[in-house]
C-alpha positions in Angstrom: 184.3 69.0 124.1 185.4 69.3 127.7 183.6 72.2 129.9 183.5 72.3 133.7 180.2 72.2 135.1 180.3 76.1 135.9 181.0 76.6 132.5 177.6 74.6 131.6 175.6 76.7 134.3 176.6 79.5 131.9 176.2 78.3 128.3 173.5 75.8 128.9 171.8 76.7 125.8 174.9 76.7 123.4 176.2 73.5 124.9 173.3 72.1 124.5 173.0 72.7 120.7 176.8 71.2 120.6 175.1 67.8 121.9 172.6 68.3 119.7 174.5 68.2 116.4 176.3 65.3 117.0 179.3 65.9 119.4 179.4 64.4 123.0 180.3 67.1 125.8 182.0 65.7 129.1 181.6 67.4 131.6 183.6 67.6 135.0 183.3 68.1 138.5 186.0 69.1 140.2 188.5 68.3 137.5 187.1 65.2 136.5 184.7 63.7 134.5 181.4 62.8 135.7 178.9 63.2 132.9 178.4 62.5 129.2 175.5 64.8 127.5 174.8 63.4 123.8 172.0 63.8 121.5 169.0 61.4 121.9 169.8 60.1 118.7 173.4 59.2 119.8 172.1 57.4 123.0 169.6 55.4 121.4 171.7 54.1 119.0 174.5 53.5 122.1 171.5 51.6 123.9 170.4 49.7 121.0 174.2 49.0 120.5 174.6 47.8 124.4 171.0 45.8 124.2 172.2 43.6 120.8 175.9 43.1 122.2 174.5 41.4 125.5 171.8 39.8 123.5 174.6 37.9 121.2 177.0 37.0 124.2 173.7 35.1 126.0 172.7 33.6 122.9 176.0 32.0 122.5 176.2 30.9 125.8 172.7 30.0 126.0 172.2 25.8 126.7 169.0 25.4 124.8 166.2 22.6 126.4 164.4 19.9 124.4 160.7 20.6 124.3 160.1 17.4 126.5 162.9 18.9 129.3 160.9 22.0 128.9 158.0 20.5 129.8 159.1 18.7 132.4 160.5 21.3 134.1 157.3 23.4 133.9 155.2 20.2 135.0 157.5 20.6 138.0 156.4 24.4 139.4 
């Protein structure tokens, strides 16, 4: 769903109840987009999406220490 921000000024309460139920609603300023409202829900399981994705791309590009580099470099600070 696409409403102007006007339009959400109006409906607050029905537009809100579309997020709600499952369906994103873009809204726009001045003919564009500018914000996303989705359910709770929907952005927690977007965040936990974003968190495991990064978490995976460090992992794999992670250059693991021995435990005796480890401990030298902490003997060092």
């Amino acid at each position: 769903m696409h409403i102007s921000s006007t339009e959400l000024n109006r409906r607050s309460g029905s537009i809100l109840e579309t997020a709600i139920r499952g369906e994103p609603v873009i809204i726009e300023k001045s003919g564009h987009p500018s914000v996303v409202m989705v359910s709770y829900q929907h952005y927690q399981e977007l965040e936990d999406a974003f968190w495991g994705t990064l978490a995976e791309a460090l992992e794999k590009r992670a250059e693991w220490a021995s435990a005796e580099e480890s401990s030298t470099f902490l003997k060092q600070r």
